[in-house]
N, C-alpha and C positions, 0 to 999 in steps of 0.2 A: 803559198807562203814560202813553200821549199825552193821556188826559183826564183822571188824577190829576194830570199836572202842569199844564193849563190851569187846573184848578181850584184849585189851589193858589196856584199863582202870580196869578191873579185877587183869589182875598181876601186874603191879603195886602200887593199891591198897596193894600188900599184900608183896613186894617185893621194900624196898624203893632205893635200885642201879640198879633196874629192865632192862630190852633191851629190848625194842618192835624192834624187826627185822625182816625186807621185803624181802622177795625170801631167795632161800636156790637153789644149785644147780641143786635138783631135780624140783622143783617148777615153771621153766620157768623163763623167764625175765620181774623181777616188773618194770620195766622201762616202758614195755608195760604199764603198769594198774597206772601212776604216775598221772592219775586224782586224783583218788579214794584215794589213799596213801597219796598225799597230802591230802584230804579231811579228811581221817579219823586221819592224825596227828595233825589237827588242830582242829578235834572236841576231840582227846586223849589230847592234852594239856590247853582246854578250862578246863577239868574236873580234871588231873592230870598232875604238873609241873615237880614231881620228875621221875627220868631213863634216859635212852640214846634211839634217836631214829635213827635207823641203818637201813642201806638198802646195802643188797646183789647183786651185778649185775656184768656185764659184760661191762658197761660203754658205751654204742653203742650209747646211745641217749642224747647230752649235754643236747639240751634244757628239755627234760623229767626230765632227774637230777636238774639243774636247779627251776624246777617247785618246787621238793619237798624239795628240799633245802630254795627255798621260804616259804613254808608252816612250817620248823622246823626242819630238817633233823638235826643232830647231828656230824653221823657217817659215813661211808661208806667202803663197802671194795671191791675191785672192782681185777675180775682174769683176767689173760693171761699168757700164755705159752711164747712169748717171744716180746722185744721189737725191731723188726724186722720187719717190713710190709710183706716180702717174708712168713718168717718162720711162723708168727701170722695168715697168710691168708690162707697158703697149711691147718694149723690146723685145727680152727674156721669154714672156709668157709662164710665167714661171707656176708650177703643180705643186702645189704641198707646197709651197713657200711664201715668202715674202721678199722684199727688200731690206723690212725690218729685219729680218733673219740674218740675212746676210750682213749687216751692219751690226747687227749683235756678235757675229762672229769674229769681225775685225774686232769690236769691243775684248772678247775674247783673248785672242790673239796677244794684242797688245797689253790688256792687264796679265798675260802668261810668260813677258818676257822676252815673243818671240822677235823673230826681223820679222817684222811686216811690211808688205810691197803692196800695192794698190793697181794693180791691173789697169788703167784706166782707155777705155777704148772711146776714143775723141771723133767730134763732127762738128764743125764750123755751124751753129747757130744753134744749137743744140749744150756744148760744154760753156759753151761761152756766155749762152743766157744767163742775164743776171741773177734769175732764182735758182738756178743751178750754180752759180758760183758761191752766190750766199751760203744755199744748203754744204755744198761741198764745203766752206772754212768753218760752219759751223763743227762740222762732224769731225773736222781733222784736229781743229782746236780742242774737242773732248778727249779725240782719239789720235794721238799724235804717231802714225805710222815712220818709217823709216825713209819711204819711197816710193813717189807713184811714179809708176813707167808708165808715160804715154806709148798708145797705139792707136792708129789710124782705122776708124773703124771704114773699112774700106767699102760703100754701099753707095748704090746711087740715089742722093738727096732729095729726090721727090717722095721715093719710096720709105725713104727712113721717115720725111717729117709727114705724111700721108700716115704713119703711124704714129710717131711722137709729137707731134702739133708741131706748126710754123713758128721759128724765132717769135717773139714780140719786142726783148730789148736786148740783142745782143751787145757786151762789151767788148769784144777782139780776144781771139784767142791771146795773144802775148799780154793781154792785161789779166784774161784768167789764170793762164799759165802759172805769168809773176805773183799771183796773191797765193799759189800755193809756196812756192820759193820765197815769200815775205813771212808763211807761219813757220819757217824755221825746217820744211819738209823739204828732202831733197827731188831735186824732178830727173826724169832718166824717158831718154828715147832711144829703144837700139834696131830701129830700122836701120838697114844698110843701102846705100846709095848703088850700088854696085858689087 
């Protein structure tokens, strides 16, 4: 905790729209360590009020979230590949959790206030399926996020639908896309081209 909050309290010090942010994809799941994060957000905001304080994850654990959301949480941005229990489960493989969990959390999230972001890691026959589009305006219509940022889930497509099943009725990604941009949720891609 003691070097989560030097290092928070350092850049913001010097950075007054600053983001102290939790996990990164390489880094494992801060949700695990949501003692310590709450701990050191609430010794980072004892010392410094100004930035946003964000956390990366996978959404698996309400009450973890929860916790730091208690302590000061801001922001959050939370991934999945698809809002489908089947689809979400063959990928993730997910232990002690569910997909419902994790969409309980975004639920979370967004009745707590926060910016919510939607991680959304995309594959051509796959996000575009129409019961995955359905699913997805369903969820966003209850749970109106901020923004989903697409990512390219970068895998080679035998292998992905060899686990997630073969399209059946793809719409085009730019017509699933647009139905998110039609529920009023902004879309964000920040690959760089070079």
């Amino acid at each position: 905790v003691a070097d989560l909050v030097r290092i928070g309290v350092h850049h913001l010090a010097r950075v007054q729209d600053g983001i102290v942010s939790f996990g990164q994809g390489c880094e494992g799941e801060p949700l695990l360590r949501s003692t310590q994060i709450a701990a050191a957000i609430g010794q980072i905001r004892a010392q410094q009020t100004n930035g946003t304080m964000n956390l990366n994850t996978n959404g698996s654990l309400t009450s973890s979230l929860q916790r730091v959301i208690d302590a000061g949480l801001q922001a959050v941005r939370i991934s999945l590949n698809s809002f489908r229990p089947d689809v979400y489960a063959a990928y993730y493989r997910p232990t002690g959790y569910t997909l419902d969990n994790v969409l309980e959390s975004v639920a979370l999230a967004v009745r707590s206030g926060l910016r919510v972001s939607r991680n959304l890691l995309t594959h051509p026959g796959v996000t575009d399926e129409r019961a995955e589009v359905e699913a997805m305006e369903a969820f966003l219509r209850a749970h109106p996020v901020t923004l989903v940022q697409t990512r390219t889930l970068n895998i080679d497509p035998d292998v992905y639908f060899a686990r997630v099943g073969r399209p059946v009725e793809p719409v085009g990604m730019r017509e699933a896309l647009g139905r998110i941009g039609a529920l009023g949720v902004a879309l964000g891609n920040f690959t760089h081209t070079h």
